[in-house]
C-alpha positions as CSV (number, residue, x, y, z in Angstrom):
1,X,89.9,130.0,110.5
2,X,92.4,130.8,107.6
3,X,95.1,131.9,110.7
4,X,94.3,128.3,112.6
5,X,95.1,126.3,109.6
6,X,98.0,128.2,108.9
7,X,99.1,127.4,112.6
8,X,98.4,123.4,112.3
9,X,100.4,123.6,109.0
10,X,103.0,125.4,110.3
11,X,103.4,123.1,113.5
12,X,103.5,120.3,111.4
13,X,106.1,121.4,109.2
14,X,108.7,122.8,112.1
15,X,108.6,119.7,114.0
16,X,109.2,117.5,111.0
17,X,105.4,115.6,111.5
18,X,103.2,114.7,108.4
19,X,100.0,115.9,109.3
20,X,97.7,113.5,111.3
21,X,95.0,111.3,109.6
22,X,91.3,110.9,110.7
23,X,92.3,106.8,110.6
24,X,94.5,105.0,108.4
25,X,96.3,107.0,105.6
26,X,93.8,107.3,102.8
27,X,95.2,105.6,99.6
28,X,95.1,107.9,96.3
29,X,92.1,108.6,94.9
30,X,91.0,106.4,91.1
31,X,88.8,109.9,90.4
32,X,88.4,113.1,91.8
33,X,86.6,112.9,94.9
34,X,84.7,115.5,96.9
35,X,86.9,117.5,99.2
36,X,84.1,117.1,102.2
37,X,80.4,116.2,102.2
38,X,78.3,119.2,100.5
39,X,75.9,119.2,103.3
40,X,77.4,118.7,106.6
41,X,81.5,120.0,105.8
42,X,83.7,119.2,108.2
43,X,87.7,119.3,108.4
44,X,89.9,116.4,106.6
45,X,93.5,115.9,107.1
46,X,95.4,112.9,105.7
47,X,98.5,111.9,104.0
48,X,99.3,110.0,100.9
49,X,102.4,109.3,99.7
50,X,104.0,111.8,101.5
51,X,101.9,114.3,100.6
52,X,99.9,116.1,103.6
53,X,96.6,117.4,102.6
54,X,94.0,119.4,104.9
55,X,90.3,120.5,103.9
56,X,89.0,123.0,106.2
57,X,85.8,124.4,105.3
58,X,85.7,128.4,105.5
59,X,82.4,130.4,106.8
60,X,81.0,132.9,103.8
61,X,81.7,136.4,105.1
62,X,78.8,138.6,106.6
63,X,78.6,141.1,104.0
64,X,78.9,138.5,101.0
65,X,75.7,136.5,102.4
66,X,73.9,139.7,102.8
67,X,74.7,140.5,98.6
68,X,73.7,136.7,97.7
69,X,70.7,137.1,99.8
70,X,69.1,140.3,98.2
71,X,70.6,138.7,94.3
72,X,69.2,135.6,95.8
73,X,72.2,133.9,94.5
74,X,73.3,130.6,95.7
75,X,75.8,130.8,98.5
76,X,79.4,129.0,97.4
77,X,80.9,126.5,99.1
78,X,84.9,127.5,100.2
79,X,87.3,125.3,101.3
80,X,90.7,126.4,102.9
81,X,93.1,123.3,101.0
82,X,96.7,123.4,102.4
83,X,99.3,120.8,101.2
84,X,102.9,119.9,102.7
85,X,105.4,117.1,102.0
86,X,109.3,117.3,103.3
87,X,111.2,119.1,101.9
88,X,109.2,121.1,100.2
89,X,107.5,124.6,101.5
90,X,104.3,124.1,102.0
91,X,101.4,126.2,100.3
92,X,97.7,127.2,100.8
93,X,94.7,128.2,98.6
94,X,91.2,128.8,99.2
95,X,88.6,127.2,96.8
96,X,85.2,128.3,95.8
97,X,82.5,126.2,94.1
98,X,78.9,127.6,93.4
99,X,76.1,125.9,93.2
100,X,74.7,125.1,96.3
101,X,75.4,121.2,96.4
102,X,78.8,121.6,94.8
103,X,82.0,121.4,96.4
104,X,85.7,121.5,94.8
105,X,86.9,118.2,94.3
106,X,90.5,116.7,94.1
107,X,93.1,113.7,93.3
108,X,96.4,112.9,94.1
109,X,98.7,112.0,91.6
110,X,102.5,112.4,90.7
111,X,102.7,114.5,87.7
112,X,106.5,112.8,87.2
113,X,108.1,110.1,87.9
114,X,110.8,111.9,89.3
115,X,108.7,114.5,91.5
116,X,109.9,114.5,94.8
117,X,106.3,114.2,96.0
118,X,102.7,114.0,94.3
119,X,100.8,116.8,93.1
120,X,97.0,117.6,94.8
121,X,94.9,118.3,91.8
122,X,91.9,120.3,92.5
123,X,89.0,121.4,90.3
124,X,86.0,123.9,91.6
125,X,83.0,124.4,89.3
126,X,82.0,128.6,88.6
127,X,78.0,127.6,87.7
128,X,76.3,129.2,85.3
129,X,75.9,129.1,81.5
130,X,78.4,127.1,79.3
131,X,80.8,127.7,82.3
132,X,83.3,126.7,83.9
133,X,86.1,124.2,85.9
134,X,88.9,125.7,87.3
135,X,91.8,123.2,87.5
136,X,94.6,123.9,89.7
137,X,97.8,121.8,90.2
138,X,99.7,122.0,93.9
139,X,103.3,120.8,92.2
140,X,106.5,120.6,93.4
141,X,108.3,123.4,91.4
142,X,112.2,123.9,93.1
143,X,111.9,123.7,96.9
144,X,108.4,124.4,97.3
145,X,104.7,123.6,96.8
146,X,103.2,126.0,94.1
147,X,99.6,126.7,92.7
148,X,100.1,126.3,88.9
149,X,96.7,127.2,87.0
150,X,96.6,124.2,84.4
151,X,93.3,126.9,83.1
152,X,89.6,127.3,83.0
153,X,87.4,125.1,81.3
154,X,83.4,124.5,79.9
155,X,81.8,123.1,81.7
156,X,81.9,121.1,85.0
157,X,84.9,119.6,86.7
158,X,85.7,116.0,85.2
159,X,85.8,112.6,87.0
160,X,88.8,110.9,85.8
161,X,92.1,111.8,87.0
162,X,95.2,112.1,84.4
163,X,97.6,109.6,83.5
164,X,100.9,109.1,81.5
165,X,99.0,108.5,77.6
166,X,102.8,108.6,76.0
167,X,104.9,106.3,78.5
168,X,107.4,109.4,78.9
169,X,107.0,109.5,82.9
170,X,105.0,113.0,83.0
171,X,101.4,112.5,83.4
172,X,99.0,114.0,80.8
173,X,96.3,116.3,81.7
174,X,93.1,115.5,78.4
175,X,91.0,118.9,78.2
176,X,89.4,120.6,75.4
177,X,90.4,123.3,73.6
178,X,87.7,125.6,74.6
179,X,89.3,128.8,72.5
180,X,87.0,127.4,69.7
181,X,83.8,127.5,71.3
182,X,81.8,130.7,69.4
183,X,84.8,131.2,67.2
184,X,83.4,129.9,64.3
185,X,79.9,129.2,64.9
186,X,77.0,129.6,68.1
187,X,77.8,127.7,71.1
188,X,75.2,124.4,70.0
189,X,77.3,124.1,66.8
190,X,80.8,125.1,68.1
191,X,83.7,122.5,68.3
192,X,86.4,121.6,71.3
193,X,89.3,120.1,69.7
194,X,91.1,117.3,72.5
195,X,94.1,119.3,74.1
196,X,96.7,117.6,76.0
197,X,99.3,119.0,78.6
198,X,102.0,118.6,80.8
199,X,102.7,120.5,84.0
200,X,106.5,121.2,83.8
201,X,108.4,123.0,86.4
202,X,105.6,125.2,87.0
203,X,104.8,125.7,83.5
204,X,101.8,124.2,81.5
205,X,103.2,122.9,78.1
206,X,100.2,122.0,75.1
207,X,102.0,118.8,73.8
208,X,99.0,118.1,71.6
209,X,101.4,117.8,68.6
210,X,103.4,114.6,70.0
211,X,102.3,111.2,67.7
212,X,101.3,109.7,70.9
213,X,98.2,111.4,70.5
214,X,97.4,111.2,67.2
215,X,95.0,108.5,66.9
216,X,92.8,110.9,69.4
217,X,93.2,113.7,67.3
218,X,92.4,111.5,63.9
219,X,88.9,110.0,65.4
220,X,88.0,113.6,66.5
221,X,88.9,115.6,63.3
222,X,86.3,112.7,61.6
223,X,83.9,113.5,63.4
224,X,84.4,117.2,62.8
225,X,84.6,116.4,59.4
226,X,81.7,114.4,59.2
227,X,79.6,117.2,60.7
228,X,81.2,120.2,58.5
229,X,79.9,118.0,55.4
230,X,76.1,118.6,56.7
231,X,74.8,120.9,54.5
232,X,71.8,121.4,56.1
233,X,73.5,122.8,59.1
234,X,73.8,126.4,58.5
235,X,76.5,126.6,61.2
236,X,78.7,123.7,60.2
237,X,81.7,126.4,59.9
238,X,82.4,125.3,63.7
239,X,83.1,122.0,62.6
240,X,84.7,122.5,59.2
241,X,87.3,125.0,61.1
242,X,88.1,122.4,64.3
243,X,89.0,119.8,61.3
244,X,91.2,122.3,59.5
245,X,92.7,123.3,63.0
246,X,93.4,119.2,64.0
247,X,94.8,118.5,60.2
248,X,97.3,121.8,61.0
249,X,98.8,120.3,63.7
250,X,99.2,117.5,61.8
251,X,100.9,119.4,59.2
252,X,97.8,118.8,56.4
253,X,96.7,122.5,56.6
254,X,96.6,123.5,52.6
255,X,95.3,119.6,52.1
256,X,92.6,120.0,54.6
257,X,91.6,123.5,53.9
258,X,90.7,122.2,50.2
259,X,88.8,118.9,51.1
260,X,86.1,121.7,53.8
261,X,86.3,124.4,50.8
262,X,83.2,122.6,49.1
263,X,81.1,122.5,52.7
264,X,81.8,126.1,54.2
265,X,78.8,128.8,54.4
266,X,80.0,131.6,52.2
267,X,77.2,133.7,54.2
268,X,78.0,133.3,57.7
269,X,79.6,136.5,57.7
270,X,78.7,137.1,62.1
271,X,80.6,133.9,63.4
272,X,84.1,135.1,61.8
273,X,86.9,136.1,64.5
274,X,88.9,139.0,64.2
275,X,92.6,139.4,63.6
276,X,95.2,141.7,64.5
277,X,97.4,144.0,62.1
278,X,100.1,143.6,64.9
279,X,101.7,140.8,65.9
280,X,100.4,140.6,69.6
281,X,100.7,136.4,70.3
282,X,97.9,135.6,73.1
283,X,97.8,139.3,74.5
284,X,94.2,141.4,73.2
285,X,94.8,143.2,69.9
286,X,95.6,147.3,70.1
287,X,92.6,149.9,69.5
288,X,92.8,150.4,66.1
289,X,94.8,146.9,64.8
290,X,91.6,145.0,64.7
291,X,91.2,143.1,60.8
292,X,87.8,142.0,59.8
293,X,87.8,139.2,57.4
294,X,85.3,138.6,54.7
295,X,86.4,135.1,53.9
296,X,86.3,131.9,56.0
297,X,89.7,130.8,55.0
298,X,91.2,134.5,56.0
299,X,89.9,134.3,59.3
300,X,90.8,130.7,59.9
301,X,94.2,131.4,59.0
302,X,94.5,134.7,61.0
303,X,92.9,132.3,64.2
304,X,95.2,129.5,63.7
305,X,98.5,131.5,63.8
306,X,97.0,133.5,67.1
307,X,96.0,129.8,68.5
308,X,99.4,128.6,68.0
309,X,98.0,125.6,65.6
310,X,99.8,126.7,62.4
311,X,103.3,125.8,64.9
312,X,105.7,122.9,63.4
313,X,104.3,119.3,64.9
314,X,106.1,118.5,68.5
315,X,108.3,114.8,68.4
């Protein structure tokens, strides 16, 4: 099936052809949409704004149904996605959702003003526990269409497409920062700071730090701090350190480290991340390096400079 929609693509593309809608060419979607229908998939192929998009369901092989069968797992979904525009080489992916009943889902949107054709955006949904959206970008990056991993995310795949939030032509992609989650406290009491970022030439930039978003970040860091002031929540660390970690990137780290001091449980001692002797950036710390803290504000400061939060505030 794989080969076959490699051929249509590849057909299309040599003789110049966009790729032929089921009727009239589909306008972009407001949300993501389902790629096809979770209980009866069948192929789509359409063309928006250039962009020429198949969905081509793909059958679960033999020996993988046999393993879900004796786990009695749930059987995922996969969908053969393929994307072309002129131009541009085109690309192909497959996507995977689990549950039964979930399918990937996408939108259509141009990243920049200035792309030569829109991006397909496509989320697919892992299942399980406190998990997890992968979000995948099919951008123009140099002559081609690329796969850029904008990351992996709690939780289910969102509804509502990104938009330009600053006005600088380069559309915004609003996720949370999940690095938090079980940092500083259990997953019920943990904290997602907002996160915004830009897919730019193939590259996904955090620009969290630009004012545009700072009213965002304000209303959230409230609330964090709000929460870190309940005393009766033996866990409130989670929130006390997201507040901290907001005000940083702000640059109000020493100011907002002393306004949590009076709120922080000197005995959590479990919920306190490790740091590294070596400077390592985002790669895992050597056997050997690893620091244990005994002190909220040593750990916090060790996970903001490993986060990239203690960095000076974008313009």
């Amino acid at each position: 099936m794989a080969r076959r929609l490699r051929h249509l693509l590849a057909t299309c593309v040599a003789a110049g052809l966009a790729l032929p809608s089921l009727a009239a060419t589909e306008a972009a979607q407001p949300r993501f949409e389902p790629m096809v229908a979770a209980d009866a998939p069948t192929v789509r192929h359409f063309t928006v704004d250039g962009l020429s998009v198949i969905f081509q369901p793909a059958p679960t092989p033999e020996q993988e149904q046999e393993q879900e069968q004796e786990q009695e797992r749930p059987r995922p979904l996969r969908v053969y996605v393929a994307a072309s525009a002129p131009g541009l080489a085109p690309i192909i992916i497959e996507s995977m959702s689990y549950p039964a009943g979930n399918v990937p889902t996408y939108a259509i949107v141009r990243l920049h003003q200035d792309d030569p054709a829109p991006s397909l955006l496509v989320q697919t949904y892992s299942g399980g526990a406190h998990c997890c959206a992968d979000y995948i970008a099919l951008t123009p990056v140099g002559d081609a269409l690329k796969a850029v991993s904008v990351g992996f995310f709690n939780g289910g795949p969102g509804d509502d497409i990104p938009i330009d939030r600053d006005g600088d032509g380069r559309v915004d992609i609003a996720v949370r920062d999940d690095r938090f989650l079980y940092a500083f406290a259990p997953y019920y009491a943990s904290w997602a700071p907002p996160m915004y970022l830009n897919v730019v030439d193939g590259e996904v930039i955090d620009v969290s730090t630009r004012p545009a978003y700072s009213k965002e970040l304000n209303d959230y860091a409230a609330q964090a701090l709000k929460a870190c002031g309940d005393t009766a929540e033996p866990h409130r660390n989670g929130a006390c350190a997201v507040y901290v970690a907001l005000k940083a990137r702000m640059g109000q780290y020493a100011q907002s480290l002393k306004q949590v001091a009076p709120f922080i449980n000197r005995e959590e001692r479990f919920f306190l991340p490790t740091g590294c002797a070596v400077d390592v950036g985002q790669n895992p710390c050597p056997e050997g390096q690893e620091v244990r803290y005994d002190r909220f504000e040593d750990a916090l400061h060790a996970y903001l400079k490993q986060v990239n939060y203690l960095a000076p505030r974008a313009e």
